[in-house]
C-alpha positions in Angstrom: 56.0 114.7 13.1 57.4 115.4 17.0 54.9 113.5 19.7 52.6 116.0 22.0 51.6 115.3 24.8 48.0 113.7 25.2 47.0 113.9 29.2 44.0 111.9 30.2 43.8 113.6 33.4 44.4 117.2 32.1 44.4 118.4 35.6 47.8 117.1 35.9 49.3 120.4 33.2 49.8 123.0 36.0 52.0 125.3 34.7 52.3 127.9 37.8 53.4 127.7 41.2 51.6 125.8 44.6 51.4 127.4 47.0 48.4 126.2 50.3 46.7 124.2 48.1 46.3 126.7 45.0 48.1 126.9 41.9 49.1 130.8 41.7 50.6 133.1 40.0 54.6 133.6 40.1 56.3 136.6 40.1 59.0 135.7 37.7 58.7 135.5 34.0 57.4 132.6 31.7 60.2 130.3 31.0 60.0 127.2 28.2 60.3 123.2 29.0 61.8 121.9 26.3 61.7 118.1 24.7 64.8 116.6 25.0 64.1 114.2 22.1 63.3 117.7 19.6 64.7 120.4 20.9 61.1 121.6 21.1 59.0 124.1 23.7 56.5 122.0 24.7 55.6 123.9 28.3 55.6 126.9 29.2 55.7 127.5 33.0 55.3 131.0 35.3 59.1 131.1 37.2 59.1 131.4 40.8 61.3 133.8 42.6 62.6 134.2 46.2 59.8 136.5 46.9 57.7 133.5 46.0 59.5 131.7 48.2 59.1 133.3 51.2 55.2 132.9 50.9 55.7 129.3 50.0 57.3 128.8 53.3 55.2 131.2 55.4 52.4 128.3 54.0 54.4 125.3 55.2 55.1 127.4 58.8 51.7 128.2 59.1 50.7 124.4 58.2 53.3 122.5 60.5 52.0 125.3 63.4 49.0 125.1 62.8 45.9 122.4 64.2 44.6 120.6 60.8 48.2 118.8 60.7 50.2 118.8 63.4 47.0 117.3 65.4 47.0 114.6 62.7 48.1 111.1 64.5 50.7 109.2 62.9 48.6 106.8 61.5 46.2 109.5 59.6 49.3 111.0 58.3 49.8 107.1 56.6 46.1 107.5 55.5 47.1 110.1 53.6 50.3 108.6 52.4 48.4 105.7 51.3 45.7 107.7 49.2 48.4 109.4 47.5 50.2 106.5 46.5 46.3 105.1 44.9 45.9 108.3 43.3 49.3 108.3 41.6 49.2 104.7 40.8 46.1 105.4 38.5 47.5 108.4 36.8 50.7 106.3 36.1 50.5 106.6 32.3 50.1 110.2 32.2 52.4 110.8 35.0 54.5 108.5 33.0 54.0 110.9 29.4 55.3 114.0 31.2 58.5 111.9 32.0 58.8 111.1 28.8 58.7 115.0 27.3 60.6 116.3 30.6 63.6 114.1 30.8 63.4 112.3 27.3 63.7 108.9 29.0 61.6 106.3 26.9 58.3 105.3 28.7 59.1 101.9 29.7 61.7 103.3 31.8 59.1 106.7 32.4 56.6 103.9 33.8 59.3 102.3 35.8 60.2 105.6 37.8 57.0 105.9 38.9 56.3 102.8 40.3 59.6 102.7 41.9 58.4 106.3 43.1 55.9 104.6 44.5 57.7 102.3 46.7 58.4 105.1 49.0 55.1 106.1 49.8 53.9 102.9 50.7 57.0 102.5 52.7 57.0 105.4 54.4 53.3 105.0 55.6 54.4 102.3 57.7 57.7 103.8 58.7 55.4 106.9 60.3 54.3 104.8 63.1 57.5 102.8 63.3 58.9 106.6 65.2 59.1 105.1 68.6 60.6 106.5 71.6 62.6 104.7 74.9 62.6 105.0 78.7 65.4 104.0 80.3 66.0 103.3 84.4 69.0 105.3 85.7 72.1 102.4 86.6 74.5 104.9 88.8 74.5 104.8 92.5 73.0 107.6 94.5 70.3 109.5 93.4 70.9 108.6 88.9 69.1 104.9 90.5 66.2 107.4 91.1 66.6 108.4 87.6 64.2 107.9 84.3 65.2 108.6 80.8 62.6 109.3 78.3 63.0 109.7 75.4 61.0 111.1 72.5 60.9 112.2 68.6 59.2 115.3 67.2 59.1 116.2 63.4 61.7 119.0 62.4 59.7 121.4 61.0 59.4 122.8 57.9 61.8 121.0 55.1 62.6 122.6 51.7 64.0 119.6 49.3 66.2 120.8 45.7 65.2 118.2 43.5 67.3 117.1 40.2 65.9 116.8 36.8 66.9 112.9 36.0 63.9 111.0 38.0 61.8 114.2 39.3 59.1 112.2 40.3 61.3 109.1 42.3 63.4 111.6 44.4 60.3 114.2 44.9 58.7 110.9 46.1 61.4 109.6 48.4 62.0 112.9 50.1 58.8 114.6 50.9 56.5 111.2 51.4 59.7 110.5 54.4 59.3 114.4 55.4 55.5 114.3 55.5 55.7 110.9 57.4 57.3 112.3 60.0 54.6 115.3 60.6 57.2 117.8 58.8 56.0 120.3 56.0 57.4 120.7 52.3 58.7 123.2 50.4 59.8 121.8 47.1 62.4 123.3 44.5 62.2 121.1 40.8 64.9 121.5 38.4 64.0 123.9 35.5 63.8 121.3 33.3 60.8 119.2 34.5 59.0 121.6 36.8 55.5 119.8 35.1 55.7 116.5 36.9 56.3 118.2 41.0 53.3 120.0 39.9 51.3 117.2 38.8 52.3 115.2 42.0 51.2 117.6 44.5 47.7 117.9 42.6 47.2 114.7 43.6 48.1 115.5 46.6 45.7 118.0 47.6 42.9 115.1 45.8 44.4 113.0 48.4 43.0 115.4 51.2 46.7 117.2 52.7 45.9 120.0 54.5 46.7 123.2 52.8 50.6 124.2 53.1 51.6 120.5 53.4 53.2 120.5 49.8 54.1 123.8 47.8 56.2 123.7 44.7 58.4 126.7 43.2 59.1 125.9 39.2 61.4 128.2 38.4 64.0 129.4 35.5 67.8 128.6 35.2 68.3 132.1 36.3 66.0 132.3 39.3 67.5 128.5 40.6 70.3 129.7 42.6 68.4 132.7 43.8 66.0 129.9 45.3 68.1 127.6 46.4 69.6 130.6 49.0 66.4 131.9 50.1 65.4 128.6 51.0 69.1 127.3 52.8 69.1 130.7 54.8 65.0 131.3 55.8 65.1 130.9 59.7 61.8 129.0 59.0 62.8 126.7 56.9 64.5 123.8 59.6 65.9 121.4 57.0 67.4 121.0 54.0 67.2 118.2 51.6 69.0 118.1 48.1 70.2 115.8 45.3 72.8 117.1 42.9 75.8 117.5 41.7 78.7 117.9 44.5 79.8 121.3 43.8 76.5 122.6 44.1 75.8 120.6 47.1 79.3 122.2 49.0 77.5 125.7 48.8 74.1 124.8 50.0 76.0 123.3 53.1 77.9 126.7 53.1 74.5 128.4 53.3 72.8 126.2 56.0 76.1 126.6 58.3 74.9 129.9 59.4 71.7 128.8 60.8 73.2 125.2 61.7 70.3 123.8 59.6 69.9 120.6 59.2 71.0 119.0 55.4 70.8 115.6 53.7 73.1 115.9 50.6 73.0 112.9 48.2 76.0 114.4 45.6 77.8 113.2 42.7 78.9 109.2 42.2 81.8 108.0 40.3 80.8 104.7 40.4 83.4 102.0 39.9 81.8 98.4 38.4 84.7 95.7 38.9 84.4 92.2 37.1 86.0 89.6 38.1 87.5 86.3 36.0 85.5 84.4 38.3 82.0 86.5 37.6 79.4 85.0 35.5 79.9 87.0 32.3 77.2 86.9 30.8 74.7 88.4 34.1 77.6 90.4 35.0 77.2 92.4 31.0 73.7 92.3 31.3 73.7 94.3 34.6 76.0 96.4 33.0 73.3 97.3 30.3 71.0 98.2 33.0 73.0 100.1 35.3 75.1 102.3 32.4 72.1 102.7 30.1 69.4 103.3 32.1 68.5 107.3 31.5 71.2 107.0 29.0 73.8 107.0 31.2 72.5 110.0 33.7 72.1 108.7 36.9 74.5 109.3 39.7 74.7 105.8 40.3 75.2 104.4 37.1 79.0 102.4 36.2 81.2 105.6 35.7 84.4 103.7 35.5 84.3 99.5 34.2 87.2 97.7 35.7 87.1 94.2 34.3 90.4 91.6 35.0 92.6 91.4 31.8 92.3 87.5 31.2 88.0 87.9 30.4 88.3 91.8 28.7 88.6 90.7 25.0 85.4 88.3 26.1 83.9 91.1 27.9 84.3 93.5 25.0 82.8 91.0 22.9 79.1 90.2 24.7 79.2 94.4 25.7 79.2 94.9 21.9 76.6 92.4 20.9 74.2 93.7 24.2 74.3 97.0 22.9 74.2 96.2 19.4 71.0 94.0 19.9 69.5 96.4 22.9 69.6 99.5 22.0 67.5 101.6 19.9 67.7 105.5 20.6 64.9 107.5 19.6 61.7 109.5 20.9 60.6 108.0 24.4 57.2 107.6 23.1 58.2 105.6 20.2 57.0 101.8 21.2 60.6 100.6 19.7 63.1 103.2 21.9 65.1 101.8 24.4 67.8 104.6 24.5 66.7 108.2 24.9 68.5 111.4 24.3 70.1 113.1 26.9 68.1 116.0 28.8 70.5 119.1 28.0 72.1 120.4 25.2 75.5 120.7 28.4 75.2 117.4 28.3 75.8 117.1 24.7 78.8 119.3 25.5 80.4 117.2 28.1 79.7 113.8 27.0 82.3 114.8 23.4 84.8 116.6 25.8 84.7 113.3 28.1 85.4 111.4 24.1 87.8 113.0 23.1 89.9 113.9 26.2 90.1 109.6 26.3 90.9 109.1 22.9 93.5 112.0 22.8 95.2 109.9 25.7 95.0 106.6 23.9 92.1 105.5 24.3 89.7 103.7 21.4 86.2 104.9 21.0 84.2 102.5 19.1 79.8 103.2 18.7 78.4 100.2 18.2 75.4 101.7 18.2 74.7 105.2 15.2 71.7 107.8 16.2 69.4 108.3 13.3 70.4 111.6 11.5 66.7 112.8 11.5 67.1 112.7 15.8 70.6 114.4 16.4 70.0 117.9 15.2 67.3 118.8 16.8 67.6 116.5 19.8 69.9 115.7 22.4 71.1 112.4 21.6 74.9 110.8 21.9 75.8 108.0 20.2 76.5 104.5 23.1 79.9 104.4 23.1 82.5 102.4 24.2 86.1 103.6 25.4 88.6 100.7 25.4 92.1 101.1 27.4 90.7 103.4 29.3 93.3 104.5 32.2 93.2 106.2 35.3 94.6 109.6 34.0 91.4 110.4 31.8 88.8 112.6 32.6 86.3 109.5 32.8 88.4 108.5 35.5 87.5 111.4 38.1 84.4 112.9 36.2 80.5 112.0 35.7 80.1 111.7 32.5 76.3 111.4 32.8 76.0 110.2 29.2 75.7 106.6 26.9 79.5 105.9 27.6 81.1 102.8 28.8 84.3 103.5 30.1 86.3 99.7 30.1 89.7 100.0 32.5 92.0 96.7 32.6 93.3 95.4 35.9 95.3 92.6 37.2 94.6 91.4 41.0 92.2 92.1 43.9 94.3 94.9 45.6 95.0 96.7 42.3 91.4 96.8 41.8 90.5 98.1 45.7 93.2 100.8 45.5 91.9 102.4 42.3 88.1 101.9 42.6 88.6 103.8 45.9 91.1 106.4 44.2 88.4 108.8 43.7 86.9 112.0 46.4 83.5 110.5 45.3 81.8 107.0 47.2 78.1 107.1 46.6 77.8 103.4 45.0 80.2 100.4 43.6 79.6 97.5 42.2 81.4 94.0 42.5 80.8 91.0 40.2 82.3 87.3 41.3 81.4 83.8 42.7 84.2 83.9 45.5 82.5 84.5 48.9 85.6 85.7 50.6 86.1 88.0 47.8 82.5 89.3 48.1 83.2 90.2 51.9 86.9 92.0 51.4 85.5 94.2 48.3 82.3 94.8 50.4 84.2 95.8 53.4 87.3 97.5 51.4 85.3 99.7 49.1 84.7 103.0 50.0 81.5 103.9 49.3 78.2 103.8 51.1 76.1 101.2 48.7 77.7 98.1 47.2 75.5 95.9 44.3 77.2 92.7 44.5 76.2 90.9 41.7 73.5 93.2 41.2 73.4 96.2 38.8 70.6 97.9 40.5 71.1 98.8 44.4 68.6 101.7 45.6 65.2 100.8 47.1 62.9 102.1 50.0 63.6 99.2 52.1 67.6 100.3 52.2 69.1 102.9 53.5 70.8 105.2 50.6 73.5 107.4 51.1 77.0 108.4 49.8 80.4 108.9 51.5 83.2 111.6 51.7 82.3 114.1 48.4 79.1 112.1 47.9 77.7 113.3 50.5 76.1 112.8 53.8 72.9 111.5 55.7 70.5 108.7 54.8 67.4 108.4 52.8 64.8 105.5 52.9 65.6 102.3 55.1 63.8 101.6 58.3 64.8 104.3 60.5 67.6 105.6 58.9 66.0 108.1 56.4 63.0 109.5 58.6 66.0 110.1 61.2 66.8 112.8 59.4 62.9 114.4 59.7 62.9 114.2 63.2 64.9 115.8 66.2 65.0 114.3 69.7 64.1 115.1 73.4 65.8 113.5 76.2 64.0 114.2 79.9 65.2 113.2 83.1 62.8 112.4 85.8 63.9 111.7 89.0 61.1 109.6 90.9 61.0 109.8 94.2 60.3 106.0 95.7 59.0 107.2 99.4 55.5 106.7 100.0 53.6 109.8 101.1 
């Protein structure tokens, strides 16, 4: 018998839109949420449409215009920052269950996205009065010595952010706790597929005490997504853009903002090399391995895409890889105390991950699956087998695609260079990852590498306290760090004053 879902806080089920505080009517029709783990309806949410959109904005316009927030000083803004973070810290377990039934993940890992969700709020409190401006004394000769510079930052506006379905609740977290920080309004977009869990947070939102129009939330269909997503990138209200997703999508959102010069953070697709070295310790460098490739089951944009490991250690690599997974990994229902793998979220998915199979194996690649899904989960659920491809080479389609799914992907290489010029043979550079005991290695990979996050010796690189951020088709702009992602929720004035120094 499938798991339902048992809330504690049954407040937290909102299956309709929020818009200024209320949960509303949409306009669109019902659409299902469906368990990844069954292939079950377990939701049924009211679809939003761009006529919902347009009064979901008009509530964060009137809110960023209007006196009950933009008269809020920083520091009550981190109040309120800080009251959501309590409030969402002691509906962890049931924020945690809707995880679980929106993105199949298993709860441990459920439990570990929301307190890594977390991390942003209580970060961003502090970073809201960490917004500081600068005066600076003219140095020219003539009349620029009479001159002052002052400088100051004002919150952008209204920000609409396109969230993705594999952690809903971390990325919701890190973009609009950043946008609210800095005095900026939100208009949030979830993925279809876990519209429950946006809804969920900005109840707890409005129990935290934000003003009404703050936060408002469009769930919406598959069909209604795109329609959305342009409303949205073209609303003359609507001052910034924030989205993670895949890169193609991302390339026609930027399209859309051009118009109105909006604007965009873009936090795209990864294809994430992981390069061990003879001279790595094997045996931390496989076990981060496990955590960065199996985390989600594979479906995170910084996950291992492409394993490059030095041809003297790859038998022995192969070897402890094997045993990890063998002894690790246990697919099955997240709510299951024993899972440790869950399925994947879409039946695409499904799709892709085979097509990704058996492209490498028709090109000479071995597939081996440690690792069988219980016949009782795989025809109703979503869930791929861990597998690993061995000889992988450059000309496969797990060389230059996501494959989003339980799949190692183990390439051979020889020397240093080799390595650089491959790992950076790619249009994507959102993270890499770098595995040895030589220092001066460690600083030519770090500095070689062409993407915007490196994990040296570390499987696991994103946090609140670092800047995060991609390069070329990954993307551009900054989230989290100290500075560097509120940056992008504020703009900047620049006056001149030119004192006059005679006495009266």
């Amino acid at each position: 018998m499938a798991p339902t879902l048992n809330l504690i806080n049954k407040n937290l089920y909102q299956p309709s839109l929020f818009i200024n505080n209320e949960f509303v009517p949409a306009s669109g029709e019902d659409f299902d949420v469906l368990d990844p783990a069954t292939g079950e309806t377990w939701a049924t949410v009211a679809s939003a449409t761009a006529a919902d959109a347009e009064r979901a904005v008009d509530a964060a316009d009137a809110a960023f215009h209007g006196t009950a927030w933009r008269q809020l000083t920083a520091r009550e803004r981190a109040r309120l920052l800080l009251e959501w973070d309590r409030l969402i810290r002691a509906n962890k377990s049931d924020l945690a269950q809707l995880l679980v039934f929106e993105t199949g993940k298993p709860l441990r890992e459920a439990e570990g996205e929301v307190d890594y969700a977390l991390t942003f709020c209580w970060w961003m409190a502090g970073e809201a009065e960490r917004q500081h401006g600068s005066i600076a004394n003219g140095n020219g000769p003539g009349p620029a010595a009479n001159n002052r510079f002052l400088v100051t930052k004002y919150p952008i506006g209204v920000v609409a952010t396109l969230t993705p379905w594999n952690f809903p609740i971390a990325l919701f977290l890190r973009k609009a706790a950043t946008a609210l920080a800095a005095g900026c309004t939100v208009v949030n977009k979830p993925s279809p597929e876990t519209p429950l869990s946006a809804n969920a947070l900005a109840y707890l939102a409005r129990e935290a005490g934000f003003p009404p129009g703050t936060i408002n939330i469009l769930p919406c269909n598959e069909a209604n997504t795109p329609l959305i997503g342009t409303a949205l990138c073209t609303h003359a209200k609507v001052q910034k853009v924030s989205f993670t997703g895949s890169t193609p999508v991302g390339k026609k959102l930027a399209a859309q903002c051009a118009s109105s010069l909006k604007k965009l953070t873009l936090e795209l697709g990864g294809n994430g090399p992981f390069i061990i070295f003879n001279d790595a310790d094997l045996d931390h460098a496989v076990a981060q391995l496990m955590i960065c490739k199996f985390r989600h089951a594979g479906q995170t944009c910084v996950c291992a895409q492409r394993v490059f490991v030095q041809s003297d250690i790859y038998d022995r690599v192969v070897e402890l890889l094997t045993a990890r997974m063998q002894a690790e990994l246990t697919p099955g229902h997240g709510l299951d105390p024993a899972t440790t793998l869950g399925p994947l979220t879409t039946p695409r998915s499904l799709d892709k991950a085979q097509a990704h199979v058996s492209d490498a194996v028709s090109r000479g690649a071995t597939a081996i699956t440690p690792v069988t899904v219980n016949s009782s989960l795989s025809p109703a659920g979503y869930f791929f087998p861990p597998t690993l491809l061995l000889n992988a080479s450059d000309a496969m389609a797990v060389a230059s695609e996501e494959s989003f799914a339980p799949i190692v992907s183990l390439f051979r290489f020889d020397t240093e260079p080799e390595v650089i010029t491959r790992a950076n043979n790619t249009s994507m550079g959102l993270t890499s990852y770098v595995f040895t005991s030589n220092a001066d290695r460690i600083w030519r990979v770090m500095e070689t590498i062409e993407t915007g996050n490196v994990g040296i010796n570390v499987g696991l690189t994103t946090s609140a306290e670092a800047p995060f951020g991609g390069w070329h088709d990954s993307g551009y702009g900054k989230e989290a760090g100290m500075g560097y992602g509120i940056a992008e929720y504020l703009k900047v004035k620049t006056a001149t004053w030119s004192v006059n120094w005679k006495a009266d």
